[in-house]
BAVO-655933 format. One line per 8 residues: number of its first residue (from 1); their letters; for each residue x, y negated, z of N, C-alpha, C. Coordinates in steps of 0.2 Angstrom, whole numbers, padded with zeros to 4 digits. Atoms other than C-alpha are relative to their C-alpha. Layout:
N
NUM> a> X,Y,Z,X,Y,Z,X,Y,Z; ... .
This chain:
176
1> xxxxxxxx> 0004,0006,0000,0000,0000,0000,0004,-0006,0000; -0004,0004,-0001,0006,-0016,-0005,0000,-0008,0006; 0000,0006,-0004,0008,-0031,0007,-0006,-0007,-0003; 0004,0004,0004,-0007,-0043,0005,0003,-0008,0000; -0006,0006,0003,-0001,-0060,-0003,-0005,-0007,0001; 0003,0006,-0001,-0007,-0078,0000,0007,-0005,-0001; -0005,0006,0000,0003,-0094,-0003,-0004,-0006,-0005; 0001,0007,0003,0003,-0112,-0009,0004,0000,-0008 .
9> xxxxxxxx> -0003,-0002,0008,0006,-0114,-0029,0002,-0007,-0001; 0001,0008,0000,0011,-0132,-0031,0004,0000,-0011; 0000,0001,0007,0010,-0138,-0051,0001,-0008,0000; -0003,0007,0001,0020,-0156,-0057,-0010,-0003,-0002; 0004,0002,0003,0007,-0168,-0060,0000,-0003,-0011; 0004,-0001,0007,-0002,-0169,-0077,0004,0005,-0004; 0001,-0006,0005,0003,-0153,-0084,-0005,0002,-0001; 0009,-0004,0004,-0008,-0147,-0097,-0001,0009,0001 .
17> xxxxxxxx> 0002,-0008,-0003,-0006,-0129,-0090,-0001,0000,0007; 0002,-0002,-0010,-0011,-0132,-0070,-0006,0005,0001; 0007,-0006,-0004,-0027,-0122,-0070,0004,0006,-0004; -0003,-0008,0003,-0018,-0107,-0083,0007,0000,0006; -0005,-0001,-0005,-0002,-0108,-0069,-0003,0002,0004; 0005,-0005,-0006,-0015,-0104,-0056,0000,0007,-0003; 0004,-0005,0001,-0024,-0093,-0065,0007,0006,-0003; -0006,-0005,0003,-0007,-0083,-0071,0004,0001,0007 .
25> xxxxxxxx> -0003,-0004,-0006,0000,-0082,-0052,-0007,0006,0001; 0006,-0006,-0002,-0019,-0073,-0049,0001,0006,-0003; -0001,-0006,0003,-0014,-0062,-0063,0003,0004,0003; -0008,-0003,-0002,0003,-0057,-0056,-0003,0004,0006; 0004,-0005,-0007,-0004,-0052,-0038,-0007,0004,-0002; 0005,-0006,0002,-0021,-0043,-0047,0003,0006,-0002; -0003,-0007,0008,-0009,-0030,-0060,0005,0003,0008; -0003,-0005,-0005,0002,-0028,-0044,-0005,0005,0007 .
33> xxxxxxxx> 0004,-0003,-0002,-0012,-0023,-0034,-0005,0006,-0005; 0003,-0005,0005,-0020,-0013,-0048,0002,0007,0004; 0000,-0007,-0002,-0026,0004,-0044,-0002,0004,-0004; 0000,-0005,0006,-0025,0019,-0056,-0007,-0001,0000; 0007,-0003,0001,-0042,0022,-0063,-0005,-0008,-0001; 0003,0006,0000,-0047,0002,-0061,0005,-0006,-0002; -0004,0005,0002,-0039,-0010,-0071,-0004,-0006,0000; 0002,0007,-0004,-0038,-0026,-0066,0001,-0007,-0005 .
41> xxxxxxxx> -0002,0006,0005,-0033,-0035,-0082,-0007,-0001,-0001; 0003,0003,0004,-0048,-0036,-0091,-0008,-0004,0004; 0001,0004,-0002,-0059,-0044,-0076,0004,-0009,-0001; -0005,0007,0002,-0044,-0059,-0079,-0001,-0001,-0005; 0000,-0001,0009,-0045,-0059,-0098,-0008,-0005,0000; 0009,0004,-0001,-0065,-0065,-0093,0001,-0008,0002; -0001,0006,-0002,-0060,-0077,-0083,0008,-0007,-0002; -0002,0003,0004,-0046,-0084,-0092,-0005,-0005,-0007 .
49> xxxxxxxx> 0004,0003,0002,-0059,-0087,-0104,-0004,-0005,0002; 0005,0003,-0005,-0069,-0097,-0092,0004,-0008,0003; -0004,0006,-0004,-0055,-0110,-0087,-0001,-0007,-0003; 0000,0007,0006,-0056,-0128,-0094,0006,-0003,0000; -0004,-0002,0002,-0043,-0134,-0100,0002,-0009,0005; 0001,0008,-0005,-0037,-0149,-0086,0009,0004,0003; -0006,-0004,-0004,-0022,-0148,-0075,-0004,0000,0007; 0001,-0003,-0009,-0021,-0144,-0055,0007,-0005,0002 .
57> xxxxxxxx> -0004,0002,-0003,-0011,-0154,-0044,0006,0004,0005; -0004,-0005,-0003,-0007,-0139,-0032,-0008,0004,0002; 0007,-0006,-0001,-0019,-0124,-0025,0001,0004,0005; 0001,-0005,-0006,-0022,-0113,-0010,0001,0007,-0006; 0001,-0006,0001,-0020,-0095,-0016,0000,0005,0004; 0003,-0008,-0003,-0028,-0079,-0009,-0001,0007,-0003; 0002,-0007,0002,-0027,-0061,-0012,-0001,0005,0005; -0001,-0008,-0006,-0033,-0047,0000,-0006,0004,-0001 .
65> xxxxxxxx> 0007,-0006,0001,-0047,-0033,0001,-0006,-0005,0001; 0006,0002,-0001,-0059,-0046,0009,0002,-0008,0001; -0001,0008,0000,-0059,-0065,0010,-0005,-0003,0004; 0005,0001,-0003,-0069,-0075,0023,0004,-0005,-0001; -0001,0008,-0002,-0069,-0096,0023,-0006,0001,0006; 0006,0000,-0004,-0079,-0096,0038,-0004,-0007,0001; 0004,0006,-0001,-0093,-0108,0044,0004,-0005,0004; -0004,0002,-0005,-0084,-0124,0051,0007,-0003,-0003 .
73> xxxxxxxx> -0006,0001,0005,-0069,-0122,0040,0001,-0005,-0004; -0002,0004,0007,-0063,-0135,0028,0008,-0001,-0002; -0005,-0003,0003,-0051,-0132,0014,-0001,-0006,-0004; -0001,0007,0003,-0044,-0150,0007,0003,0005,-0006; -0005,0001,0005,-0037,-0142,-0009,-0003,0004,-0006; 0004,-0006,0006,-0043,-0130,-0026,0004,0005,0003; -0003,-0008,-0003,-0042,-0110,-0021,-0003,0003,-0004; 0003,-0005,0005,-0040,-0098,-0030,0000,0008,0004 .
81> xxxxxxxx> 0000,-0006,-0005,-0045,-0080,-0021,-0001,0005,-0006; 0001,-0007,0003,-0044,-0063,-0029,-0001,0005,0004; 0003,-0004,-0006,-0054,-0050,-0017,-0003,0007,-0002; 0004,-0002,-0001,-0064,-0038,-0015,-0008,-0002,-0001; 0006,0003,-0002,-0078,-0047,-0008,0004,-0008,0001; -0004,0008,-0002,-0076,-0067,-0006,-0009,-0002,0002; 0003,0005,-0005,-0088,-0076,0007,0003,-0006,0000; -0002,0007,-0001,-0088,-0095,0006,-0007,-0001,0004 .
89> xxxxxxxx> 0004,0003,-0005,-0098,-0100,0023,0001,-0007,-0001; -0005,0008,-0003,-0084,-0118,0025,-0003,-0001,-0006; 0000,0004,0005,-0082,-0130,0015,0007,-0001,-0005; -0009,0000,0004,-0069,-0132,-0001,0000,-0008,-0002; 0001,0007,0004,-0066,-0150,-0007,0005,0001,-0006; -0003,0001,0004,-0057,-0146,-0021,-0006,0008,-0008; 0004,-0007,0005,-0063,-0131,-0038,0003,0006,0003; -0002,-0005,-0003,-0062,-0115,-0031,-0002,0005,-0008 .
97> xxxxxxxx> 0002,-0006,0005,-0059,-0099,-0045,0000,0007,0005; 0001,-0007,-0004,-0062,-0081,-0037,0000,0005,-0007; 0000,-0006,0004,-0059,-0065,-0046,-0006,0008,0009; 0001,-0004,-0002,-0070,-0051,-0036,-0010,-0001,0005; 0006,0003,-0003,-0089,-0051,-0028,-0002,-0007,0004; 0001,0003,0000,-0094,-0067,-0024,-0004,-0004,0004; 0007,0002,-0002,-0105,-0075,-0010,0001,-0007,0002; 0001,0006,-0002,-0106,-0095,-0008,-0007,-0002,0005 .
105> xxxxxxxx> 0005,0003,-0007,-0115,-0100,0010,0000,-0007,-0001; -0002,0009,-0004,-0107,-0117,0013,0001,-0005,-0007; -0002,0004,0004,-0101,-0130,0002,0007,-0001,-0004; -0004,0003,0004,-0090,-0133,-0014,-0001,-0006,-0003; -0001,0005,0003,-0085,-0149,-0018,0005,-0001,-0005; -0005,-0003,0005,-0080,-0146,-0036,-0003,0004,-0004; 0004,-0004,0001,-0083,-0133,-0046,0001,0008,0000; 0000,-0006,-0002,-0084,-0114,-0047,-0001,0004,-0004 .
113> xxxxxxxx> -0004,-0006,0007,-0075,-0100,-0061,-0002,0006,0005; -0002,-0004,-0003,-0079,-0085,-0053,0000,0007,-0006; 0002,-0005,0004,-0079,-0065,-0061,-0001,0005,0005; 0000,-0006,-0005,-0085,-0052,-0050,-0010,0005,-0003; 0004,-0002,0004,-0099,-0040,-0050,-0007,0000,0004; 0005,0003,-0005,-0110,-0048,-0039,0002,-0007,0001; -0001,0006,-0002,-0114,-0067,-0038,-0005,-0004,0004; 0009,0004,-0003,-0124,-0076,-0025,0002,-0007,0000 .
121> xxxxxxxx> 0003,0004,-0002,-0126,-0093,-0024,-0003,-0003,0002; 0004,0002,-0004,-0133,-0098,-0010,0000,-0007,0005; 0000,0005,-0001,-0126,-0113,-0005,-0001,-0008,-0003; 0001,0007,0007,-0121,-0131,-0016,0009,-0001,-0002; -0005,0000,0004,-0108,-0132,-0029,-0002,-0008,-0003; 0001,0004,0002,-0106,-0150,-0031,0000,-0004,-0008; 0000,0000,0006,-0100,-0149,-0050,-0004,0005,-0002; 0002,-0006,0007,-0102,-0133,-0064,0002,0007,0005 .
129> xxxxxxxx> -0002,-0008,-0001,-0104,-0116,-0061,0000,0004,-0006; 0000,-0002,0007,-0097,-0104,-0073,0002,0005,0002; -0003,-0008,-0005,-0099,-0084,-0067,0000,0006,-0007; 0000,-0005,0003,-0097,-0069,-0075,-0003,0007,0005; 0000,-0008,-0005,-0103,-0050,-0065,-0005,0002,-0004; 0002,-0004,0003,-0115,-0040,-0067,-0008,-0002,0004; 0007,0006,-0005,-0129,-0048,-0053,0000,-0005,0001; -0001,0007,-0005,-0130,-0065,-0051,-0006,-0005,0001 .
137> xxxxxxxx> 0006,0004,-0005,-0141,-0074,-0039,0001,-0008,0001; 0000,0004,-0003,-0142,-0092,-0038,-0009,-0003,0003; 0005,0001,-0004,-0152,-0098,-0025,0000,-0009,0003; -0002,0008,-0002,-0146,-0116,-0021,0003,-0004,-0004; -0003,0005,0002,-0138,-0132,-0026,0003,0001,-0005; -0006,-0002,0005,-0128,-0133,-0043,0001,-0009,-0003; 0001,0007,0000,-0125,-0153,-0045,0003,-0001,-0010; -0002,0000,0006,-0120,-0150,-0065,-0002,0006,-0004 .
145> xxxxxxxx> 0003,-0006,0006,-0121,-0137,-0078,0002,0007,0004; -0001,-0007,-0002,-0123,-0117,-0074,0001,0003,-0005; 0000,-0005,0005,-0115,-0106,-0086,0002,0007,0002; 0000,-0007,0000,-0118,-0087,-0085,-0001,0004,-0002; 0002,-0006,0003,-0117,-0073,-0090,-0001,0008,0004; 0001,-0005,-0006,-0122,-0056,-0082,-0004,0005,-0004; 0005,-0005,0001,-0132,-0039,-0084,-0006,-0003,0005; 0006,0002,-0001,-0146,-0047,-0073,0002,-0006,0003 .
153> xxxxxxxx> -0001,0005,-0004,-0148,-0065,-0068,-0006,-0005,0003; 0007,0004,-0001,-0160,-0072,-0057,0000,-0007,0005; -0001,0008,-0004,-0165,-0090,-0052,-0004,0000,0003; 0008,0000,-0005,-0175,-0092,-0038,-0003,-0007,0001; 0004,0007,0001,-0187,-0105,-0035,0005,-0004,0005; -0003,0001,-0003,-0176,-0111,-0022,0006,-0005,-0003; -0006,0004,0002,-0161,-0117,-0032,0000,-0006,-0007; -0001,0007,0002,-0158,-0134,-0040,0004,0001,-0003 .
161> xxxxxxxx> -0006,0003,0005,-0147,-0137,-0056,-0002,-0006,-0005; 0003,0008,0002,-0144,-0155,-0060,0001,0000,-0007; 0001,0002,0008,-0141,-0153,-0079,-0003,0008,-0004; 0001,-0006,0005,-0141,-0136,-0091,0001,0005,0004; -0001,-0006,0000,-0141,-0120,-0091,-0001,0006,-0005; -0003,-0005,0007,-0133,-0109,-0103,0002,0006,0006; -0001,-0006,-0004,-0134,-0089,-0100,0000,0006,-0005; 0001,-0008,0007,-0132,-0071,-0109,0001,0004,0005 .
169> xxxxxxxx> 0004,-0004,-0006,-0141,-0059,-0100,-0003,0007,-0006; 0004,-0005,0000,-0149,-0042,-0102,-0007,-0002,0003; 0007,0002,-0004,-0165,-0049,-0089,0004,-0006,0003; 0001,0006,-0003,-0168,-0064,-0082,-0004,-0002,0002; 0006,0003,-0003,-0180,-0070,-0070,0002,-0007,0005; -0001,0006,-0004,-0182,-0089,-0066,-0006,-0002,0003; 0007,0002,-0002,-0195,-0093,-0055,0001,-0009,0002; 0002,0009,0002,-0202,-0112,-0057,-0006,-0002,0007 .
């Protein structure tokens, strides 16, 4: 078993690859975590897709089985987590990207790339949301555009998105 990994990424300002430099340390610690029979590239490949195309000034990084921001929490910076499971109760003030099931309680201030196979949001993402899984739940706040895609995606009456929403879906239930 390999050593679970976290650290600080720090990127010059205005390089035009700050979000691809994140997104390529998450590769690095995902393929070394990789476990026969589950590969872990082509979850990344997804979300590389998914990235826009801006810099980062520096970024929180996380990798382990399980991730919790707990309630209470506040994280000044963009994070990127690759997990199993990722719990967001706290608060981020910067974009957070996530590789792995997904559940937003508390507050992003930013926006939010994730790829897993399960998405709930259930709390407020004060920009865009842009997920990828297989279930994904929004149920709360999206203060910009929602783009998803998914095997089922459902909107509950509950959740609030202040512009678009663009999706590619097998089902989809939005209740009005």
């Amino acid at each position: 078993r390999r050593p679970l990994t976290s650290g600080r990424v720090e990127v010059s300002p205005g390089s035009a690859g700050g979000w691809i430099a994140g997104a390529l340390v998450v590769a690095v610690i995902i393929i070394a975590k990789e476990t026969p029979g589950r590969p872990a590239v082509l979850p990344l490949l997804a979300l590389l897709g998914l990235l826009p195309a801006s810099s980062a000034l520096a970024a929180d990084l996380k990798c382990e089985d399980s991730i919790i921001i707990a309630s209470g929490d506040v994280i000044e910076d963009d994070l990127y987590l690759a997990a199993q499971k990722i719990l967001i109760n706290g608060t981020v003030n910067g974009d957070v990207m996530c590789i792995g099931d997904t559940t937003v309680n508390g507050i992003i201030n930013g926006s939010l790339t994730a790829v897993g196979s399960t998405m709930i949001i259930d709390g407020e993402v004060t920009q865009a949301v842009r997920v990828a899984g297989g279930n994904v739940d929004i149920r709360g706040k999206v203060g910009k555009d929602v783009m998803v895609a998914g095997t089922s995606i459902d909107i509950q009456k509950t959740a609030q998105i202040g512009r678009d929403l663009v999706f590619a879906t097998e089902k989809i239930r939005i209740d009005a």
